[in-house]
Backbone as JSON Lines, residues from 0, in Angstrom:
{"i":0,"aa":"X","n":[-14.21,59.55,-56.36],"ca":[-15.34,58.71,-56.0],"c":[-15.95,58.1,-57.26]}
{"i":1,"aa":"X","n":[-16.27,56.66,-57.09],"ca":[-16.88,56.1,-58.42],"c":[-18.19,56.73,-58.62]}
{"i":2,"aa":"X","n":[-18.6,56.31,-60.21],"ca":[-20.12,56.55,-60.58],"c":[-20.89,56.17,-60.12]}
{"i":3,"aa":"X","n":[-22.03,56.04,-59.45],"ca":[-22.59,54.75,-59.15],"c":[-24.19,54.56,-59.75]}
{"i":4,"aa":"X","n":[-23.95,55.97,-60.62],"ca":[-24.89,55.95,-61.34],"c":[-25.32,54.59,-62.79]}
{"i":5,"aa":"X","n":[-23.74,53.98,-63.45],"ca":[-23.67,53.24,-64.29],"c":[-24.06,51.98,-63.71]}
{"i":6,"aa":"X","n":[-24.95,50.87,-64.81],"ca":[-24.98,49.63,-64.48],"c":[-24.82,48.92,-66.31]}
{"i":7,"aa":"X","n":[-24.05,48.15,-65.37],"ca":[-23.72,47.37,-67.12],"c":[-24.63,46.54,-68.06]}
{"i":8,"aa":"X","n":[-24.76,46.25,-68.6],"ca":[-25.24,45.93,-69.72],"c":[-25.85,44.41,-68.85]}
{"i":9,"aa":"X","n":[-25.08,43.41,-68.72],"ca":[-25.61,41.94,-68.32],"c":[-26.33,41.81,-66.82]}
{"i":10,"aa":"X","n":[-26.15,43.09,-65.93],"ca":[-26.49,43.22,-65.19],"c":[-28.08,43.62,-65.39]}
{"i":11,"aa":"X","n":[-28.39,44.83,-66.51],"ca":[-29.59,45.0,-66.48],"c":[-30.43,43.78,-67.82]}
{"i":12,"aa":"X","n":[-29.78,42.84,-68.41],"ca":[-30.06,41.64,-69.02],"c":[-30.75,40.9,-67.65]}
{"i":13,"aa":"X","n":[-29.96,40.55,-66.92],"ca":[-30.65,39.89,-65.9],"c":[-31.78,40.41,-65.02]}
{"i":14,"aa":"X","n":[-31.93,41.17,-64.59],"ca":[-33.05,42.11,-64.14],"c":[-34.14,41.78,-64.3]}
{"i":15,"aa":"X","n":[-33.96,42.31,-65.94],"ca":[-34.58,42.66,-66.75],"c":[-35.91,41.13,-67.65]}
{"i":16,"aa":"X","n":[-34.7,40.1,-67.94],"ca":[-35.39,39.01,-69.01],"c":[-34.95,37.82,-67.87]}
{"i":17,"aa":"X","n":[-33.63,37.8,-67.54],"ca":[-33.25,36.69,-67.28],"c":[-33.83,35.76,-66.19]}
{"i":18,"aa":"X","n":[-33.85,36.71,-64.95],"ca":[-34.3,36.47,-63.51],"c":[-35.91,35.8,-63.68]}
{"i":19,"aa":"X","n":[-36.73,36.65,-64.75],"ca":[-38.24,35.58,-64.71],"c":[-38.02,35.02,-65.38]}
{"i":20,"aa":"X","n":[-36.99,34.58,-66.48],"ca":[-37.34,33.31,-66.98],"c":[-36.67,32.06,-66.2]}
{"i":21,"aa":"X","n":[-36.0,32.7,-65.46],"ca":[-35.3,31.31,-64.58],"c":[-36.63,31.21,-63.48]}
{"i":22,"aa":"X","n":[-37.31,31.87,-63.08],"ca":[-38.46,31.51,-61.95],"c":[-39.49,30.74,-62.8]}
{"i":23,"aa":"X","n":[-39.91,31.19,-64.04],"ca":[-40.56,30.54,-64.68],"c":[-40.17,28.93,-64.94]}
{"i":24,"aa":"X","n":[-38.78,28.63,-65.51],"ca":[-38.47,27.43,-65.83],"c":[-38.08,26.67,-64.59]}
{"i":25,"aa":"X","n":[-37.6,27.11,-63.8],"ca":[-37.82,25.86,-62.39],"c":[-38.73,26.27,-61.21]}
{"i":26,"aa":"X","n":[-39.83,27.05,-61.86],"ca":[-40.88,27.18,-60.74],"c":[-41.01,27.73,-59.37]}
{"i":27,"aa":"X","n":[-39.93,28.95,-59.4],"ca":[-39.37,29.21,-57.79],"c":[-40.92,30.09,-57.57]}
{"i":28,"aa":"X","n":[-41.02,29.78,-56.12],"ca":[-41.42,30.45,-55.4],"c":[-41.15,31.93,-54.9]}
{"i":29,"aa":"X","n":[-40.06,31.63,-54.12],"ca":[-39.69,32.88,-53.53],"c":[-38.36,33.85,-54.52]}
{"i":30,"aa":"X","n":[-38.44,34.6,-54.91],"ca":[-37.59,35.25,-55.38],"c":[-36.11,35.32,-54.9]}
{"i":31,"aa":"X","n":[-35.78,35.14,-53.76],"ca":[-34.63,35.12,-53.07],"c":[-34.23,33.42,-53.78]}
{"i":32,"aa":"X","n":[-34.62,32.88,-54.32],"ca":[-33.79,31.39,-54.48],"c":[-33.78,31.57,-55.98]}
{"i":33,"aa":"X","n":[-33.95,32.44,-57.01],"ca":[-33.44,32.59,-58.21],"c":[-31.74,32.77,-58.18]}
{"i":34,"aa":"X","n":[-31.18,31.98,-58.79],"ca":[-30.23,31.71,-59.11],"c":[-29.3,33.38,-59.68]}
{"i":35,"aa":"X","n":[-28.04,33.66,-59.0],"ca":[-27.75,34.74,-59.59],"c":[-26.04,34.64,-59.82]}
{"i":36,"aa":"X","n":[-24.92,35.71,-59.85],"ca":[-23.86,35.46,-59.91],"c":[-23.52,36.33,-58.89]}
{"i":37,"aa":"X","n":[-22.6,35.51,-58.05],"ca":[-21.93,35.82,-56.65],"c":[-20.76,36.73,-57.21]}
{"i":38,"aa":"X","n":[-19.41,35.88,-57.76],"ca":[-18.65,36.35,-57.45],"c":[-17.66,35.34,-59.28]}
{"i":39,"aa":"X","n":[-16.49,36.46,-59.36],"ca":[-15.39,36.06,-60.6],"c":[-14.17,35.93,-59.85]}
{"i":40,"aa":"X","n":[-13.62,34.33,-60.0],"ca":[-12.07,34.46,-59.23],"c":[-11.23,34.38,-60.55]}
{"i":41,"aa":"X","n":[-10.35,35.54,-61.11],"ca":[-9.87,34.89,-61.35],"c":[-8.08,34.94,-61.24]}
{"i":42,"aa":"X","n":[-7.08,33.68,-61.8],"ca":[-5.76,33.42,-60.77],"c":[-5.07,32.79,-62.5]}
{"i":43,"aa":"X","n":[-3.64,33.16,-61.92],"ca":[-2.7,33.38,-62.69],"c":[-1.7,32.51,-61.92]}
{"i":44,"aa":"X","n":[-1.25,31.32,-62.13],"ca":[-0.01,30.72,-61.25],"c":[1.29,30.91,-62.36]}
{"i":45,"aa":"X","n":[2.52,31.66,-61.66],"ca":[3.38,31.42,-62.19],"c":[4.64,30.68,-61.66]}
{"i":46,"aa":"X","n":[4.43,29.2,-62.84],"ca":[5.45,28.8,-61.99],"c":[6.81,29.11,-61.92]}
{"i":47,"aa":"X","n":[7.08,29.92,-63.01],"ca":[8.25,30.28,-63.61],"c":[9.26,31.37,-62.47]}
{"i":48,"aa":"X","n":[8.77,31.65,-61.65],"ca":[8.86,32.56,-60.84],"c":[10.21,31.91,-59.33]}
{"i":49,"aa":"X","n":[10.39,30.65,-59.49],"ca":[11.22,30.07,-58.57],"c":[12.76,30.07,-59.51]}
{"i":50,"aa":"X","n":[12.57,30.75,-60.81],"ca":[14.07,31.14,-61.56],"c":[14.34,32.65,-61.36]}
{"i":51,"aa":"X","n":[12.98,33.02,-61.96],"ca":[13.26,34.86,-62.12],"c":[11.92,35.26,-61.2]}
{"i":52,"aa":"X","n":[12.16,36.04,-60.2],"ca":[10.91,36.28,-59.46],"c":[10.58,37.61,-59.83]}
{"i":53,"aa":"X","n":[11.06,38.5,-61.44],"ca":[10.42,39.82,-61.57],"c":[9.45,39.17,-62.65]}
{"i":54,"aa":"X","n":[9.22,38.28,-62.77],"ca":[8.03,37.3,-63.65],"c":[6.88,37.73,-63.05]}
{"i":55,"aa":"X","n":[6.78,37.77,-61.71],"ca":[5.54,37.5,-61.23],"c":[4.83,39.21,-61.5]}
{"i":56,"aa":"X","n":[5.5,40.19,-61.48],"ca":[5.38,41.85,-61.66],"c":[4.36,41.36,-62.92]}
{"i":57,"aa":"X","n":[5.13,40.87,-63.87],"ca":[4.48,40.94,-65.31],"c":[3.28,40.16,-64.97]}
{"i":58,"aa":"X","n":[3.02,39.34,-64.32],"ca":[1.96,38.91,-64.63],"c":[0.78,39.66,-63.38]}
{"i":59,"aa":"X","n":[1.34,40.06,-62.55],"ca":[0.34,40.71,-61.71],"c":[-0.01,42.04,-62.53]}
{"i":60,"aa":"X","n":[0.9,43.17,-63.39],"ca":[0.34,43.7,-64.17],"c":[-0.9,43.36,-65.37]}
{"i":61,"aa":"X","n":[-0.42,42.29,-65.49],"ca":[-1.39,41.72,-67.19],"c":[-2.89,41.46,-66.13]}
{"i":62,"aa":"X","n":[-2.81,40.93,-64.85],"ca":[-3.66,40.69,-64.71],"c":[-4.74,41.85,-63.93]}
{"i":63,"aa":"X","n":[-3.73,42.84,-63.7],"ca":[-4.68,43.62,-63.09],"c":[-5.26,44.92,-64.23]}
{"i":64,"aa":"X","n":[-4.67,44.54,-65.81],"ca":[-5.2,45.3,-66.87],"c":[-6.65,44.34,-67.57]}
{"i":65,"aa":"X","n":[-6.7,43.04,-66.97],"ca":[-7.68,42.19,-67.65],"c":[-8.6,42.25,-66.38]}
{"i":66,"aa":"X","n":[-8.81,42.44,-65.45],"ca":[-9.51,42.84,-64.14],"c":[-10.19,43.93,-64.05]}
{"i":67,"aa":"X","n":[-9.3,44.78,-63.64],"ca":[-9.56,46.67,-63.83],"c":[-9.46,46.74,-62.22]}
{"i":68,"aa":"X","n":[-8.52,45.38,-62.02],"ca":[-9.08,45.78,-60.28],"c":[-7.17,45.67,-59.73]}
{"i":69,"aa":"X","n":[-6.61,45.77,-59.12],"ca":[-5.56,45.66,-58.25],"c":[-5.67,43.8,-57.82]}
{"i":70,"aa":"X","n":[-4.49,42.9,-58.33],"ca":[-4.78,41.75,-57.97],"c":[-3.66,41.44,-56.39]}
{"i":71,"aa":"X","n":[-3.35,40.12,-55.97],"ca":[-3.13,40.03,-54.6],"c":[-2.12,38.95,-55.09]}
{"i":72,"aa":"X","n":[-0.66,38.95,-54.83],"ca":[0.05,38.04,-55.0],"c":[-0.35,36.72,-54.35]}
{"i":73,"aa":"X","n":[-0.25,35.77,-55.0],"ca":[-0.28,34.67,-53.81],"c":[1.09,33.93,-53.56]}
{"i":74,"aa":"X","n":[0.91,33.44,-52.53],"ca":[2.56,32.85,-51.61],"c":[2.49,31.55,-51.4]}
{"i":75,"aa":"X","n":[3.86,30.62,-51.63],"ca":[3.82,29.42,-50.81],"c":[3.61,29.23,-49.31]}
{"i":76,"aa":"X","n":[2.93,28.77,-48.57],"ca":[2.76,28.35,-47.21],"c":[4.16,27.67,-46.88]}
{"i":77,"aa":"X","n":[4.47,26.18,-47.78],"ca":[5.69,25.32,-47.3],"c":[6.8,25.33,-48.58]}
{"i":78,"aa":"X","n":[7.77,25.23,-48.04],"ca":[8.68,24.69,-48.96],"c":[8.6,23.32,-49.27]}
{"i":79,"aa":"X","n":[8.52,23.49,-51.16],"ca":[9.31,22.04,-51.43],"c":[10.24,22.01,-51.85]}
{"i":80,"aa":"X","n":[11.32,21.24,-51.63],"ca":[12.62,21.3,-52.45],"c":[12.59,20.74,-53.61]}
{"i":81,"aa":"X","n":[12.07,20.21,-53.71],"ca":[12.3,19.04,-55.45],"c":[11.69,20.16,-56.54]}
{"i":82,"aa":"X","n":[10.51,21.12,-56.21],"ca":[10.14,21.88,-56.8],"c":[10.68,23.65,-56.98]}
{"i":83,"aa":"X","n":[11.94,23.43,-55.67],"ca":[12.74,24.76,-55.81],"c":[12.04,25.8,-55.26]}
{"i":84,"aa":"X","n":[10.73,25.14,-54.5],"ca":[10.01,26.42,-53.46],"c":[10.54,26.46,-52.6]}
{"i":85,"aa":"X","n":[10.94,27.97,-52.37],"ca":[10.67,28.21,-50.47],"c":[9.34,28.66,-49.94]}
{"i":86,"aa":"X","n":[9.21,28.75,-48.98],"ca":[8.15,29.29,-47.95],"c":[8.32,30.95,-48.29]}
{"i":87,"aa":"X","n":[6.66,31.18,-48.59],"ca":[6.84,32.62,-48.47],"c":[7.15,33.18,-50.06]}
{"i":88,"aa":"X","n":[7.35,32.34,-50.55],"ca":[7.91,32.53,-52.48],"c":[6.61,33.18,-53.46]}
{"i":89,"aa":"X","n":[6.71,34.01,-53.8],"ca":[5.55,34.37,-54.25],"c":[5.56,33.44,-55.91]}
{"i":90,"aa":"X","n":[4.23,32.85,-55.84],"ca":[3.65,31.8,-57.04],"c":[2.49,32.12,-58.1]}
{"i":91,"aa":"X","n":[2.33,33.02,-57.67],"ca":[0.7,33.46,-58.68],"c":[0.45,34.73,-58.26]}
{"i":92,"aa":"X","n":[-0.85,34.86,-59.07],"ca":[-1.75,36.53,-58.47],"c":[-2.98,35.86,-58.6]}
{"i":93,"aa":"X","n":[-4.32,36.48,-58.03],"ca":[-5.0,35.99,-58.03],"c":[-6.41,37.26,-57.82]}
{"i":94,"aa":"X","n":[-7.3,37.93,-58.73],"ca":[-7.92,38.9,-57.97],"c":[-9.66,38.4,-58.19]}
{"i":95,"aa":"X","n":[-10.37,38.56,-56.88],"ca":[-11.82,37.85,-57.13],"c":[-12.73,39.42,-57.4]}
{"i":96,"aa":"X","n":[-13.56,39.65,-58.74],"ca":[-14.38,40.37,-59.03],"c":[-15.66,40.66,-58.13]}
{"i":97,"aa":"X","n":[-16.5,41.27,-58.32],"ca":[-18.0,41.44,-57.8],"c":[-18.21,42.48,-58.04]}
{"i":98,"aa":"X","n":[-20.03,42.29,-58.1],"ca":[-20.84,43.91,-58.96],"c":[-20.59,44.05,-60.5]}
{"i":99,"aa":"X","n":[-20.49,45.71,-60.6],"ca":[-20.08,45.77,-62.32],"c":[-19.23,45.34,-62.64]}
{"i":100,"aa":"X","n":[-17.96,45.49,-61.91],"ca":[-16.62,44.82,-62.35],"c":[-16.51,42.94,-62.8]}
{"i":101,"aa":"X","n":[-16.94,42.5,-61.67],"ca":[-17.97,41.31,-62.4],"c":[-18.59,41.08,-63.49]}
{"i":102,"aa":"X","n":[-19.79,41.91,-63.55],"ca":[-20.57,41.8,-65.02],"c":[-19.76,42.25,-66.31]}
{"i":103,"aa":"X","n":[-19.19,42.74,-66.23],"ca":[-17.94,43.81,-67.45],"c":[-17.37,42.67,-67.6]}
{"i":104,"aa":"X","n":[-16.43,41.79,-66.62],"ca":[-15.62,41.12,-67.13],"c":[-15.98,39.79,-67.99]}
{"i":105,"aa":"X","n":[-17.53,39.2,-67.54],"ca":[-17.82,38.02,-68.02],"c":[-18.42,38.61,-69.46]}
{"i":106,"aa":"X","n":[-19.09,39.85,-69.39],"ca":[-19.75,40.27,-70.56],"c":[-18.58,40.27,-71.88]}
{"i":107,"aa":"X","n":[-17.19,40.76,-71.28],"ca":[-15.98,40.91,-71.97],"c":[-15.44,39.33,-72.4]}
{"i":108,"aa":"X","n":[-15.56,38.5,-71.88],"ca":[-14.83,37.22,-71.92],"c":[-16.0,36.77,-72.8]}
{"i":109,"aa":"X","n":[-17.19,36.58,-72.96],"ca":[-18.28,35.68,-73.48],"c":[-18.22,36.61,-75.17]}
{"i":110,"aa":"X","n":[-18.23,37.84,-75.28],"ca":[-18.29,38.22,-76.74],"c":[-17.17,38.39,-77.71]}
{"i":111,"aa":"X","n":[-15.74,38.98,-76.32],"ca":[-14.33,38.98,-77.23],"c":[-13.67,38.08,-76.97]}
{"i":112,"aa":"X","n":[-13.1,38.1,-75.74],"ca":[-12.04,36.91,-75.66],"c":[-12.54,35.39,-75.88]}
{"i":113,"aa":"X","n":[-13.6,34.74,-75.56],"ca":[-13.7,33.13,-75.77],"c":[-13.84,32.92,-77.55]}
{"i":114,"aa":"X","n":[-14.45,34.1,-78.31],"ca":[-14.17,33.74,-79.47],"c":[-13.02,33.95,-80.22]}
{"i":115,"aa":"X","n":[-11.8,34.67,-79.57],"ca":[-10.45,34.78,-79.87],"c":[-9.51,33.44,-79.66]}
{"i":116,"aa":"X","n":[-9.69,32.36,-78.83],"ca":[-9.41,31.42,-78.32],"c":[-9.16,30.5,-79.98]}
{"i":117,"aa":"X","n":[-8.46,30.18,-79.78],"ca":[-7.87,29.1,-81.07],"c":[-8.1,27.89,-80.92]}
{"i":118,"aa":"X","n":[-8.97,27.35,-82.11],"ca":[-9.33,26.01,-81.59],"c":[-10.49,25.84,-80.75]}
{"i":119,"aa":"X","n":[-11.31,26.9,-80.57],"ca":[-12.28,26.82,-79.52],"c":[-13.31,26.15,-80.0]}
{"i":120,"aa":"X","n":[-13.74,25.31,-79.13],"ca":[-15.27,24.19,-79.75],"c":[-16.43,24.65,-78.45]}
{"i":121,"aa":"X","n":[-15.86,25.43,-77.81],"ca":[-17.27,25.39,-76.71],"c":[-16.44,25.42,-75.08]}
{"i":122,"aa":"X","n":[-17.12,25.36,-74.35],"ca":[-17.02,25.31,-72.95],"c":[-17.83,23.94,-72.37]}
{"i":123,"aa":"X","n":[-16.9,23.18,-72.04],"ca":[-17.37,21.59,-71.02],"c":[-18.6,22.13,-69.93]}
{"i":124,"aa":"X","n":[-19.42,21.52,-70.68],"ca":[-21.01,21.72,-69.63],"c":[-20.72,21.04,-68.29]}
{"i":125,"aa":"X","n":[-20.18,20.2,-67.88],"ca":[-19.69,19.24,-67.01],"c":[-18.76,19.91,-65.65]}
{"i":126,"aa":"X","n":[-18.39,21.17,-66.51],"ca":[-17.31,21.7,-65.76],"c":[-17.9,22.68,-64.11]}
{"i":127,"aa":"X","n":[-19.01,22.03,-63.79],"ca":[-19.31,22.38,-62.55],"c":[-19.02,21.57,-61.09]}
{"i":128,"aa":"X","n":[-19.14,22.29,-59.91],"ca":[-18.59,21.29,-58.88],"c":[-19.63,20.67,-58.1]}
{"i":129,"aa":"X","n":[-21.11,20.23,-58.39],"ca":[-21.67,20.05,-57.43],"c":[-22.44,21.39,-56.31]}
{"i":130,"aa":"X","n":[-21.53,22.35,-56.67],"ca":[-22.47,23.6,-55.96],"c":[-22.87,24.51,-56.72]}
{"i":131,"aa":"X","n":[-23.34,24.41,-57.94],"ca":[-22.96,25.65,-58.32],"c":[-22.42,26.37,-58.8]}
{"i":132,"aa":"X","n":[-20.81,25.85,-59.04],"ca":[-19.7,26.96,-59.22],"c":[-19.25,26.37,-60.39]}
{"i":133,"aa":"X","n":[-18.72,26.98,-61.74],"ca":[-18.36,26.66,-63.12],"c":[-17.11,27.15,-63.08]}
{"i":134,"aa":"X","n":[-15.76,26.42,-63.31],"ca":[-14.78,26.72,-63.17],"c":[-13.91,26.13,-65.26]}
{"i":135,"aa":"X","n":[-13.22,27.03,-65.33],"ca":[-12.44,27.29,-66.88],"c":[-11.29,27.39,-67.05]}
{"i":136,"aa":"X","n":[-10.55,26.89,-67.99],"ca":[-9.14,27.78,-67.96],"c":[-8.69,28.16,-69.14]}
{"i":137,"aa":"X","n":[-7.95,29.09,-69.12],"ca":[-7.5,29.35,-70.3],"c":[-6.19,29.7,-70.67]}
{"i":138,"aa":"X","n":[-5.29,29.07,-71.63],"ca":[-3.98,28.75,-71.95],"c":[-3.6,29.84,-72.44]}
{"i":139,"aa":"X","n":[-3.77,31.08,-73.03],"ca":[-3.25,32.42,-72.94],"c":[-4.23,33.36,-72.97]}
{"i":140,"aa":"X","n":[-3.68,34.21,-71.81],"ca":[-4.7,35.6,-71.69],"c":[-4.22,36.67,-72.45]}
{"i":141,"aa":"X","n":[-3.6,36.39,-73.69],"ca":[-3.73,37.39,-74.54],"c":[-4.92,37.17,-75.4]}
{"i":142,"aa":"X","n":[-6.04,36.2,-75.12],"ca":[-7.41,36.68,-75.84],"c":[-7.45,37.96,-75.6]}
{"i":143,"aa":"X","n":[-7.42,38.55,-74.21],"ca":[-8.64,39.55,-73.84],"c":[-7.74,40.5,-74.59]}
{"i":144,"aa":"X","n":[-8.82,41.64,-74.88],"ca":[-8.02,42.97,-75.84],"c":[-7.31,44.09,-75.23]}
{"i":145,"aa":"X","n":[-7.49,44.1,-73.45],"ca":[-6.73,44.69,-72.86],"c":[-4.96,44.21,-73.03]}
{"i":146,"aa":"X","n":[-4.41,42.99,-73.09],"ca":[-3.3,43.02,-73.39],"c":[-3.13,43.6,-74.57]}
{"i":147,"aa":"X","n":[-1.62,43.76,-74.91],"ca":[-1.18,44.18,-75.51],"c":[-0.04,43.31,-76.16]}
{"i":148,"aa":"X","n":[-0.49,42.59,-77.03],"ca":[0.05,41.35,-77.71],"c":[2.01,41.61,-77.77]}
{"i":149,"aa":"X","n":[2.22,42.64,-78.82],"ca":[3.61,42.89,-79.11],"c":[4.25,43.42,-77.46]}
{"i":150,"aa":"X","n":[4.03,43.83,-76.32],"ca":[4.21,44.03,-75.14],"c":[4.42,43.0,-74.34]}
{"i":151,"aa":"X","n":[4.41,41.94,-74.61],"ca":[3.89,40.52,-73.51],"c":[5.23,39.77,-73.77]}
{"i":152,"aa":"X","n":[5.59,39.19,-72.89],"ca":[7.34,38.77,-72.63],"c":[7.06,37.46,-72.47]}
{"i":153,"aa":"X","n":[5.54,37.0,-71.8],"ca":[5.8,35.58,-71.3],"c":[4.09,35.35,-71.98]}
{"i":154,"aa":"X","n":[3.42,34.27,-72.04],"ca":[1.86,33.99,-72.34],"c":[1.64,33.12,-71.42]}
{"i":155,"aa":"X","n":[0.4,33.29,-69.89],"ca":[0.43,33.02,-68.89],"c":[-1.17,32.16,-69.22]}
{"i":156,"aa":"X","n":[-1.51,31.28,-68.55],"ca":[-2.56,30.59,-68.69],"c":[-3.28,30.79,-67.25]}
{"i":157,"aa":"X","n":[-4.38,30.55,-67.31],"ca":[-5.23,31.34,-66.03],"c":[-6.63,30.24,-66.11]}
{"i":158,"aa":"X","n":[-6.91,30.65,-64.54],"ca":[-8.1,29.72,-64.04],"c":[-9.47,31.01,-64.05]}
{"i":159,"aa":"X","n":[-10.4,30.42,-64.07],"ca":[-11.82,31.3,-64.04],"c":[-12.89,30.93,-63.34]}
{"i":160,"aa":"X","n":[-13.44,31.09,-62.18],"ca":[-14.21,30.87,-61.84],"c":[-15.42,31.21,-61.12]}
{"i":161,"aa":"X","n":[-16.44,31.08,-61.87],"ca":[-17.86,32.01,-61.73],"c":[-18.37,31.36,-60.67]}
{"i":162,"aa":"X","n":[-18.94,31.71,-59.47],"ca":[-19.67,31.42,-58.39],"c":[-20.94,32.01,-58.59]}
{"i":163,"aa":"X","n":[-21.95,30.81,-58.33],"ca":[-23.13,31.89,-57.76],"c":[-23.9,31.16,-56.93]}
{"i":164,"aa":"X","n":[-25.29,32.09,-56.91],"ca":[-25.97,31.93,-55.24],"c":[-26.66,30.34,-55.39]}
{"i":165,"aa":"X","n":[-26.86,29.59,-56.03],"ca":[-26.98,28.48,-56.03],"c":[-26.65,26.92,-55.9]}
{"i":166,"aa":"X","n":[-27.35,26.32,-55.12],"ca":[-26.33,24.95,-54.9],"c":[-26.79,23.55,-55.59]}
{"i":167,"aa":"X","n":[-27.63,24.06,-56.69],"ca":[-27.88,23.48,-57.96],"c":[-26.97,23.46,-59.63]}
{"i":168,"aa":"X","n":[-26.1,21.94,-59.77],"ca":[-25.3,22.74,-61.08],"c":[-26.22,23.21,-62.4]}
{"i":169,"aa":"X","n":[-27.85,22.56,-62.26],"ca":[-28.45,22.72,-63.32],"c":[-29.07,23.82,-63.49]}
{"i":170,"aa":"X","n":[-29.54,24.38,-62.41],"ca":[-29.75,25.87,-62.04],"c":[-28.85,26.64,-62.65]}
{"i":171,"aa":"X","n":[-27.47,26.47,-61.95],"ca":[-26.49,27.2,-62.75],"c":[-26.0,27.33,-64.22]}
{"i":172,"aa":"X","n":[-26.09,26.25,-64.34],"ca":[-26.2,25.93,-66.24],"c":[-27.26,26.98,-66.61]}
{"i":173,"aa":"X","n":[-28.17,26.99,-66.33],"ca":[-29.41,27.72,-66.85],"c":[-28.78,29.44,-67.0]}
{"i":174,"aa":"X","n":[-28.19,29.51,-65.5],"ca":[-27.78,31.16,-65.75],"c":[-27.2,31.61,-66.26]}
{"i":175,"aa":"X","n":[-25.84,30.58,-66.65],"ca":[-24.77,30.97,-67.37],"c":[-24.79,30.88,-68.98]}
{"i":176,"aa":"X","n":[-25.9,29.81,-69.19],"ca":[-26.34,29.94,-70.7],"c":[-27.25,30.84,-71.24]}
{"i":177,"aa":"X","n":[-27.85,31.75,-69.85],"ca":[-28.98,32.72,-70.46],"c":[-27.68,33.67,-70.49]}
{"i":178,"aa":"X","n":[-26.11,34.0,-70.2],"ca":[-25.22,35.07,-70.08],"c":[-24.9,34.52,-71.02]}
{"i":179,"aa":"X","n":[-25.21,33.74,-71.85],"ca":[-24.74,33.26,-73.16],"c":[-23.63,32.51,-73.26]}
{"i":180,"aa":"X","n":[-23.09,31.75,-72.2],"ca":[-21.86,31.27,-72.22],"c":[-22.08,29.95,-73.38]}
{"i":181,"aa":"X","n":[-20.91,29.58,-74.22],"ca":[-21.21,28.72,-75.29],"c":[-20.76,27.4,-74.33]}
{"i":182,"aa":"X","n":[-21.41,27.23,-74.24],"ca":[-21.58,25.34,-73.64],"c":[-21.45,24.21,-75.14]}
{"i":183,"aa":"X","n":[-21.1,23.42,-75.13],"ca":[-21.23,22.04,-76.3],"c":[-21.57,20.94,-76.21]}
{"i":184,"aa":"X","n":[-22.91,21.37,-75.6],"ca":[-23.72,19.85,-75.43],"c":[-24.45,19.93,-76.64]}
C-alpha cells in the first residue's frame, strides 16, 4: 500500500504561495476558479517499430522509468500501406500522470532535465491551445536522469503535455511560470 502520508515539494509550493498569488493577480472570487494542474500526458511515438516491433519494449521501458508509472502501448486503428502500417500495429506508448506522480515529474523536468537539453533557449510562451493546455516536445529523453545514457539502443523524442483546470491560456501562463517553467518572452 502507498504512503499517503508524502506530498511533494510543488504541490505544497502551490498551496502554500502560489494559489493566493494567482487569486490576487486576476482577482478571483471564488476559490474553485484558481487555476491549478489537472493532469501530465506524456507519449513516445515510435515510428521505427513497422521494421523491428521489439523497439517498442525499449521504449515503453524508458518510458515507464521516466514516469514511475506503467505506460499503455498505443495502436494503429487503420492501415496505411505507403507507411507500412497495419491495423492493430503497435506505434507508441503513451502514460498520463496525476497527483504526486504529476508534481515529481514536472518538478523533475523544470530543474534537471530542461536544463540538460542542448541548445536550450527557453520554452515557446505561445505553445498553448486556447484552453489552457501547454503542450512541448522533446528530441531526446535521455535528459531525464532516470535513463541510463550508456544502456539506450535508440534516442526517442516525446510529446508533453500539462493540462489544467483552466480555460484561460493567460491564466495558465501564470501557473506554469509560478512552477517556474522557463518561458522566453
Amino acid at each position: 500500500m502507498a504512503d499517503t502520508s508524502y506530498i511533494p515539494r510543488l504541490k505544497t509550493q502551490y498551496q502554500d504561495s502560489i494559489r493566493g498569488a494567482l487569486i490576487e493577480k486576476f482577482e478571483l472570487k471564488n476559490p474553485m476558479q484558481v487555476p491549478a494542474l489537472e493532469k501530465v500526458v506524456l507519449n513516445m511515438g515510435v515510428g521505427e517499430t513497422t521494421q523491428d516491433t521489439k523497439k517498442i519494449n525499449s521504449a515503453f521501458e524508458d518510458l515507464q522509468a521516466i514516469a514511475g508509472q506503467k505506460p499503455v502501448i498505443t495502436r494503429a486503428r487503420n492501415s496505411i500501406a505507403t507507411f507500412k502500417v497495419r491495423e492493430d500495429m503497435p506505434l507508441g506508448v503513451k502514460v498520463t500522470l496525476r497527483g504526486a506522480r504529476m508534481y515529481e515529474f514536472i518538478d523533475r523536468l523544470v530543474t534537471v532535465a530542461l536544463p540538460r537539453v542542448r541548445d536550450f533557449r527557453g520554452l515557446n510562451a505561445k505553445s498553448f491551445d486556447g484552453n489552457g493546455n501547454f503542450a512541448m516536445g522533446l528530441k531526446e529523453h535521455i535528459v531525464f536522469p532516470e535513463i541510463n545514457y550508456d544502456k539506450v539502443d535508440t534516442i526517442w523524442g516525446m510529446d508533453i503535455i500539462v493540462c489544467t483546470t483552466t480555460n484561460d491560456d493567460d491564466q495558465a501562463r501564470e501557473l506554469l511560470r509560478a512552477f517556474n517553467f522557463p518561458f522566453n518572452d
